[in-house]
C-alpha positions in Angstrom: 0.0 0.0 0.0 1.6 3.2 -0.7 2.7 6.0 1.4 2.9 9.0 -0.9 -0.6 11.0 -1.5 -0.3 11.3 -5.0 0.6 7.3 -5.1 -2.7 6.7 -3.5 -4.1 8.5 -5.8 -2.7 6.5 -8.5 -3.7 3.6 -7.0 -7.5 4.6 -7.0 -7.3 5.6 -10.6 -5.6 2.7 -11.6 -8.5 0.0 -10.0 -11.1 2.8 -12.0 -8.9 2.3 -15.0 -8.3 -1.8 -14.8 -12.5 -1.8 -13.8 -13.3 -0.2 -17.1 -10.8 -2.0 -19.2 -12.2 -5.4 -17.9 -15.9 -4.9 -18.7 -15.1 -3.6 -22.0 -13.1 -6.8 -22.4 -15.7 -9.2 -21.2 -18.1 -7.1 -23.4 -16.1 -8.0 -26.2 -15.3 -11.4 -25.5 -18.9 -12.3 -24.7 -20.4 -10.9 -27.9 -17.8 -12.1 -30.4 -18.5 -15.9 -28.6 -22.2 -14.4 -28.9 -22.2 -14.4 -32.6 -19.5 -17.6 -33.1 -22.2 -19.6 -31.2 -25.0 -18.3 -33.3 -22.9 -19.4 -36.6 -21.6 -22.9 -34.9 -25.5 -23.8 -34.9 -26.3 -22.5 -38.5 -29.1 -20.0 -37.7 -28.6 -17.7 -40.5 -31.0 -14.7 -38.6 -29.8 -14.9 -35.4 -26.4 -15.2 -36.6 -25.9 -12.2 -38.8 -28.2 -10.2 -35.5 -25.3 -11.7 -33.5 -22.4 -10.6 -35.9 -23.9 -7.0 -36.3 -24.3 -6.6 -32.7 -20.7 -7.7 -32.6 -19.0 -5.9 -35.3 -19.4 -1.7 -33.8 -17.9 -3.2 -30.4 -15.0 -5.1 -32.4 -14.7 -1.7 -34.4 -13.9 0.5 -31.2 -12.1 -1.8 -29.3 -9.4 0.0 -30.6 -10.1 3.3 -30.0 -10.2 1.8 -26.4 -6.8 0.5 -26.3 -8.4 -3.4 -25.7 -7.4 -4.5 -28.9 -4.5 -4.2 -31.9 -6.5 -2.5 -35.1 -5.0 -5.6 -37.3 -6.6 -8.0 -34.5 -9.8 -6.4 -34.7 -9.7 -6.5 -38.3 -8.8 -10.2 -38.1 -12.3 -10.9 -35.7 -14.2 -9.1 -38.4 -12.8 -11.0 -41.2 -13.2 -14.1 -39.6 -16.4 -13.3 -38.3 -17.9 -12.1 -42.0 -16.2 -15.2 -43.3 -18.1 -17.7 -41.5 -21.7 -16.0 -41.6 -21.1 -16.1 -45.9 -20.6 -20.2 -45.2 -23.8 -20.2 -43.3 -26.0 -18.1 -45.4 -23.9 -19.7 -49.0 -26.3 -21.8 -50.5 -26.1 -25.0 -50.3 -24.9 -26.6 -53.9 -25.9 -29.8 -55.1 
């Protein structure tokens, strides 16, 4: 525990900080697993609901410091490639 005023006060704005950064995180985390569920099971609606709900968090979790642009751009890619299997046609 520190001594110094201005340490404690660093302390406090750190646990703020770390607070913020962890449900922005879990957010994330829960709606990109959100919308990789909805594809696993192949419902095409609920899917692309789940990937547009997810894509504007993936798109400012930069912004936010939570992730690398090139690994959001990576979950988007991913993402938008697996909803086009699901809602492909199936040939014959």
């Amino acid at each position: 525990m520190p001594i110094i005023k201005s340490s404690i006060k660093d302390l406090r704005r750190t646990e703020r900080r770390t607070a913020r950064n962890r449900a922005a995180q879990g957010k994330l985390r829960s709606t990109l697993k959100r919308a990789r569920t909805a594809i696993a099971a192949g419902q095409s609606d609920a899917a692309q609901q789940a990937v547009a709900a997810a894509l504007p968090i993936i798109d400012r979790a930069p912004g936010k410091g939570i992730l690398h642009k090139n690994a959001a751009a990576r979950h988007k890619s991913r993402l938008m490639r697996r909803l086009a299997k699901v809602n492909a046609p199936a040939s014959s």
